[in-house]
N, C-alpha and C positions, 0 to 999 in steps of 0.2 A: 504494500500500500504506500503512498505518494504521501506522506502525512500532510503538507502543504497544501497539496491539492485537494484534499479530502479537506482541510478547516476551508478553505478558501468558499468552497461549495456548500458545505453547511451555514459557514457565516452571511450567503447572501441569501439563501434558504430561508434562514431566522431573520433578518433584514427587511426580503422584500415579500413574502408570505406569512411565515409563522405569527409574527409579529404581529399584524393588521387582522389574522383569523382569530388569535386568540383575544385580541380587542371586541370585536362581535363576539367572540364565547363568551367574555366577562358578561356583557350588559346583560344576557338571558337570565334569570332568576330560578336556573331548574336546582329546586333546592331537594336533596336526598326524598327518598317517602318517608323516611322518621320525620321531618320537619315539615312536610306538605301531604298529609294522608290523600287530597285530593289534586294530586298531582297527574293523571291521567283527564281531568278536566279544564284544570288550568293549562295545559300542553304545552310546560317550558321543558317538559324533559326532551319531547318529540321536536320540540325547533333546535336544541342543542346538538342531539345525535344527527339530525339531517342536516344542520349545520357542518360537523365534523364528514358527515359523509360524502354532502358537496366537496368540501376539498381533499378530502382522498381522489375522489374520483376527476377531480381536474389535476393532480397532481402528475407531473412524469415520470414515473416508476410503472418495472414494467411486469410483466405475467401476473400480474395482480386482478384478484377479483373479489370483490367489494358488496357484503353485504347489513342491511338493520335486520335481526331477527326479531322477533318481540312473540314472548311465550304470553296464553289470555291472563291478561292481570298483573304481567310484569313489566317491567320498565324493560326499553327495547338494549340489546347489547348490539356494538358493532365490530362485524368482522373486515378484517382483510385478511388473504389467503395470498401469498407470494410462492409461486413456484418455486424451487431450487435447482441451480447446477452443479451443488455437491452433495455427498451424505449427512445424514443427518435431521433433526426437529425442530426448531428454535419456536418456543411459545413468548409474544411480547404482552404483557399485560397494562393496563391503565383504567382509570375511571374519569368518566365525566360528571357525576352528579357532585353536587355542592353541598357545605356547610351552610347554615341561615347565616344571616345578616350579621350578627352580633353588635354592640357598642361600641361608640368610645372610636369612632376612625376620627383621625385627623382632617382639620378644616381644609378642602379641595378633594377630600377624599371620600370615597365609599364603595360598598359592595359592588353595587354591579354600574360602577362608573371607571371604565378603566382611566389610568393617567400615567405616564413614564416620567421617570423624575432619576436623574442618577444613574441611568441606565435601567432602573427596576423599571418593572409592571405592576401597577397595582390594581387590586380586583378581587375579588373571589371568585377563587379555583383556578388562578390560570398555574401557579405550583402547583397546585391539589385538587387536581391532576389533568387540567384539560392540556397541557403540552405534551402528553406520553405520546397519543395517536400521529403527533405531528415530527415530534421527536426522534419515532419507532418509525415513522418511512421516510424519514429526510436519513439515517442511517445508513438503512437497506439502499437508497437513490445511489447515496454517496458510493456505496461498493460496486452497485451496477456502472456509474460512470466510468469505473477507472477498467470497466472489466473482471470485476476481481472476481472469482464465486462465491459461495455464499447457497446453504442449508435451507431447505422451505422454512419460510415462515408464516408463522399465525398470529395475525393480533389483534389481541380481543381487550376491548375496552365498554366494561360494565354502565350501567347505570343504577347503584344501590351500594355502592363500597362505602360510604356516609354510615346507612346506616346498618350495617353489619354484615352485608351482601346475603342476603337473604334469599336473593332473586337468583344466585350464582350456583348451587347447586342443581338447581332445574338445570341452567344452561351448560353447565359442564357435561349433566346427564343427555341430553338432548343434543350437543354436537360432538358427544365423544368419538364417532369415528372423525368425523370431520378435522379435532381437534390432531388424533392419532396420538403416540407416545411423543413428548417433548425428552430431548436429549439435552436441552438447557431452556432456563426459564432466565427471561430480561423482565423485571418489577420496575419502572420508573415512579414509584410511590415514595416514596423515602424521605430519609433527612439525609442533608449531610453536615459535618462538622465544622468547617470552614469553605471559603470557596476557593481556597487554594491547590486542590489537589481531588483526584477521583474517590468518595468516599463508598465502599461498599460494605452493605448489611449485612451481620453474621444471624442477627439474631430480633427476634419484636414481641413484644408482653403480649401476654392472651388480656379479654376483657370480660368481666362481668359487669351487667349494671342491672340499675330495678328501682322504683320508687319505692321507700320507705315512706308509710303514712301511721300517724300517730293520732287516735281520735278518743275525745273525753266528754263530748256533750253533740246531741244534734245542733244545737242553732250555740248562735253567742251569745254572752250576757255581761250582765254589767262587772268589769275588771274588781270593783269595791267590793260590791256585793257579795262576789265569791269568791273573791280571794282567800285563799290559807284552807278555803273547803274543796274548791274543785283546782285540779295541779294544771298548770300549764302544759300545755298540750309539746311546746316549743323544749320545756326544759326535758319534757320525758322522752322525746324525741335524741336531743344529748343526750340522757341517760340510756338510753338504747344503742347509740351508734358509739358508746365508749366500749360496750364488751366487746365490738371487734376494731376498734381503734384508738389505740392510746392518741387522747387530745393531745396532750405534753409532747411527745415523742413522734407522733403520727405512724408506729408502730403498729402493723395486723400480724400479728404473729400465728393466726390460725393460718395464711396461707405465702408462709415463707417458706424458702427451698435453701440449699446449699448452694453457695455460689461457683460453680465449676473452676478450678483452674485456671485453663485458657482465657475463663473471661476476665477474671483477674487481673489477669495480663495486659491483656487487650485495652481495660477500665487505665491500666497504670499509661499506657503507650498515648491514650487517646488523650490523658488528664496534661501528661506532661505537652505533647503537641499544642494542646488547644488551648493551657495556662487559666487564666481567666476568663477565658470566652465563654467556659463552662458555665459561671455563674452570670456573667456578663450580659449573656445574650438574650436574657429576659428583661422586661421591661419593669422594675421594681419600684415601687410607690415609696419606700422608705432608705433612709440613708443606711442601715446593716443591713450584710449581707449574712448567708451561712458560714459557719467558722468548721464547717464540716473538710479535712483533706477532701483536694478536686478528685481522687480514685476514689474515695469511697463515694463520692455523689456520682459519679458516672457508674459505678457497677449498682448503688442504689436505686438511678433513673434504669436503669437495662435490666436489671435479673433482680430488683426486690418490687414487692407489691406498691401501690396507692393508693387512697383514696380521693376524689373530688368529688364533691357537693355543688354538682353543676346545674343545681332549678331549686327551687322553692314552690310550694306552694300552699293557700290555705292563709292567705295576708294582704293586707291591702299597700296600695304603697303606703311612704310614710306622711304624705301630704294627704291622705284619707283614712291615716288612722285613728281610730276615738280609742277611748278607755273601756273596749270589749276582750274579755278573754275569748278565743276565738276556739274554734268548735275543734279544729284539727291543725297539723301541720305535715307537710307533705315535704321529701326532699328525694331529689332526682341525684343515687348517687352510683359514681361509674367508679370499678378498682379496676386498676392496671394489676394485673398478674405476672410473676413469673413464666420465663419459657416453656420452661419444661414442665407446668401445673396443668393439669386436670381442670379445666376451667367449670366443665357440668360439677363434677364433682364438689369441686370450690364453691359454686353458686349454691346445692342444697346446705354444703355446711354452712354457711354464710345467713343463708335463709334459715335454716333451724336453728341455730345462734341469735339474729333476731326476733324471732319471733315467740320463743320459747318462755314460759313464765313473765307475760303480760306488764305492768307495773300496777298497781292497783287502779281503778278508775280509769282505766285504759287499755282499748283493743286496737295492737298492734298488728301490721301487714306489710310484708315485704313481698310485692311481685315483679317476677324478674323477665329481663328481656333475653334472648336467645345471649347465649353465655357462646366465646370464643376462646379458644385455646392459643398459648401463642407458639414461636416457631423456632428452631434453632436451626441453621445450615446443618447443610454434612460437611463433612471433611471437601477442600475446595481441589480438583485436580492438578494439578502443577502445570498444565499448559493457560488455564483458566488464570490461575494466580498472575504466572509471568503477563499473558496478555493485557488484564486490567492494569498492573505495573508499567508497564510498556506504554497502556493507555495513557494514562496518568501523565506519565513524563512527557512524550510525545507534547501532547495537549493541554497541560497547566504547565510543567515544565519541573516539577517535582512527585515522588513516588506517590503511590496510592494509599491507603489506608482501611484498615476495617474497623468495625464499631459496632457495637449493639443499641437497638433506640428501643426508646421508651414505650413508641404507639403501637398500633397493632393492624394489620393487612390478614384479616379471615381466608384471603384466596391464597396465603402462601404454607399453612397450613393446609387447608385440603388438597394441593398439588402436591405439598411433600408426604402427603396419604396415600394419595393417588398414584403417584408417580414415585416411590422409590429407587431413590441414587441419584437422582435430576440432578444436574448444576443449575445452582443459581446467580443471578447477577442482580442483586436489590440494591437500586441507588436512587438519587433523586434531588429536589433543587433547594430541600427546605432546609436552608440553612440559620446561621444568625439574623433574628430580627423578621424572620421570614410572616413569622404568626401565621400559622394554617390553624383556620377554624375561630381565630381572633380579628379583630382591627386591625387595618392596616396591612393584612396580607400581600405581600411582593412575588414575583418571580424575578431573579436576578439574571438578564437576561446573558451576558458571556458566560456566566456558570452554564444557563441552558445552552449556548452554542457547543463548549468545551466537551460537555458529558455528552450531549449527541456524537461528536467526534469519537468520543472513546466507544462509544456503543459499536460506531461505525468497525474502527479496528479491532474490536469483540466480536465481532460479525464473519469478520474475514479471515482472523486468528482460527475461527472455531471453524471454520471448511477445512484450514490448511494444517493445523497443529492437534485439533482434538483425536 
């Protein structure tokens, strides 16, 4: 491969296309079906995917054949199918649906308002993940151009990854010969650590969540009146969510594992590279920080559990609240899990941990959303390794690196079910500051030229070298 000629061609790729497409992707509002239950009515999911489809399909890249499937009642997935002229499977994965809106974007900015400032993209979803599909055949283009060969490819880009891909096992079921066995899986879902260098996923937390709701009276009443007789619904609520997490510590120790090894390692490599950017890269309301060593927060982000208390409910705001103790309290809370955890399993213990001996004057209920398990690579083959390294340097101009993240991708789990021994390539653009799922969301757009480059020479590595 031409490494020159191959950035040259991706850089006006992302320039004079990707760029302006994922602009129109931004402004659609196809928000996940966790957040829009009525999203088969409102039809941003169907402008988005036919969106992405129109520019597969004007794109030039060739033996390609381009399809929307849509199973009754699911949100549509879109295929491309790329012939091959070597041996071999290459499965590319991505998602198009979105996180909601959320608060708090900066003045000039907002969800589905793209704007470039610094070279970013800002919007929701064009990191997470509408740039995989564009990403994944400006790639494949780049190797076609130079003649290089290159493995059939497959790539399938969902709409339901938001909220737990729900919709993904139908469709795996449904085009599994189509799909055939994958000899490598490409994930453009990721984080990466900085943008200095090709960052690849060893590893991603499985997820449980579920509403906890706390109820002590049908209607409200007056706070005087019953106070010290009837308990707050708010505080029994804490008192519930302390048997599985120390407040103090934020410790669950019903669903900790052993930290492997290797990860270890890995935590100590990432901590030392990254320095302060570990803590850094969040946007912090107050002047301290953790005084936690950066290795134990990086192997505590990747392989220990979490808790967030990410909804509320059963309260008015505070500009309509009166002196009523309120009937209930509801709270939407999601744990990040270890890799290697039993997520179902996790969920009933969790669930019979809450729920178990009530508090007086109170009927507790914890119901839970489909629980996911999270993922750990396999051992990475030694042409795979050098290739990404290769990549890396090539194209940032320093080695590559691996890491385990905190979030969780449910489809790289069921592929490594499905497909045992796969290689995997999980990377992606969410770097510092990126916010996926937050304000002010970016795509950094040289990062995206750079890591499409290296895909491209992962592409062509893996006809000649695997």
């Amino acid at each position: 491969m031409n490494t020159q000629e191959t950035y040259r061609f991706v850089e006006s790729v992302w320039d004079d296309e990707i760029v302006p497409a994922l602009e129109d992707y931004i402004r659609i509002p196809n928000k996940s079906p966790a957040f829009d239950p009525d999203w088969e009515r409102h039809g941003h999911m169907v402008e988005a995917v036919e969106q992405l489809r129109r520019w597969v399909e004007s794109f030039p890249i060739e033996r390609a054949q381009v399809d929307v499937v849509t199973l009754p009642g699911r949100t549509p997935t879109l295929l491309v199918e790329i012939e091959g002229d070597a041996p071999g499977n290459i499965l590319w994965y991505g998602h198009y649906d979105k996180q909601p809106e959320f608060t708090g974007w900066e003045v000039g900015l907002s969800p589905w308002t793209p704007v470039i400032r610094n070279g970013r993209l800002y919007g929701r979803g064009g990191a997470d993940d509408g740039y995989a599909v564009f990403a994944s055949l400006t790639a494949i283009a780049a190797a076609q151009r130079q003649g290089l060969p290159h493995a059939r490819c497959f790539v399938l880009i969902e709409g339901c990854e938001e909220s737990g891909s729900f919709d993904l096992p139908f469709y795996m079921e449904a085009l599994s010969d189509r799909i055939g066995t994958p000899d490598l899986v490409i994930c453009l879902d990721a984080e990466c650590g900085d943008y200095d260098r090709l960052w690849v996923t060893t590893s991603l937390r499985g997820m449980l969540s579920g509403t906890l709701t706390v109820d002590v009276l049908t209607e409200g009443v007056h706070s005087g009146a019953a106070g010290s007789i009837v308990p707050s619904s708010f505080r029994l609520l804490r008192h519930v969510m302390e048997r599985v997490e120390h407040a103090g510590t934020g410790a669950i120790p019903e669903v900790e594992v052993e930290v492997p090894e290797d990860a270890r390692r890995q935590s100590e490599q990432v901590a030392k590279t990254l320095g302060p950017t570990v803590i850094e890269r969040f946007p912090w309301a107050a002047g301290s920080r953790p005084d936690t060593p950066l290795a134990d927060l990086v192997a505590a982000n990747t392989w220990g559990p979490s808790l967030g208390v990410v909804g509320l409910g059963g309260a008015p705001g505070i500009s309509d609240a009166g002196n009523t103790l309120r009937p209930f309290t509801s709270a939407k809370l999601v744990f990040r899990l270890p890799p290697s955890l039993d997520a179902e399993a996790a969920a009933q213990r969790i669930k019979g941990i809450l729920e178990r001996d009530p508090p007086p004057g109170a009927a507790v209920r914890f119901e839970l959303d489909p629980a996911h398990t999270g993922w750990y690579a396999p051992p990475t083959a030694g042409w795979l390794r050098k290739s990404a390294d290769d990549a890396s340097r090539a194209f940032f101009g320093t080695a590559a690196l691996t890491m385990g993240t905190g979030g969780t991708i449910p489809f790289m789990k069921m592929l490594g079910d499905r497909y045992p021994g796969v290689q995997f390539v999980v990377t992606g653009l969410l770097g510092p500051g990126s916010n996926a799922h937050g304000p002010n969301e970016f795509l950094d757009i040289a990062t995206g030229k750079r890591v499409t480059a290296c895909m491209a020479k992962i592409l062509v590595d893996h006809a000649t070298l695997a």
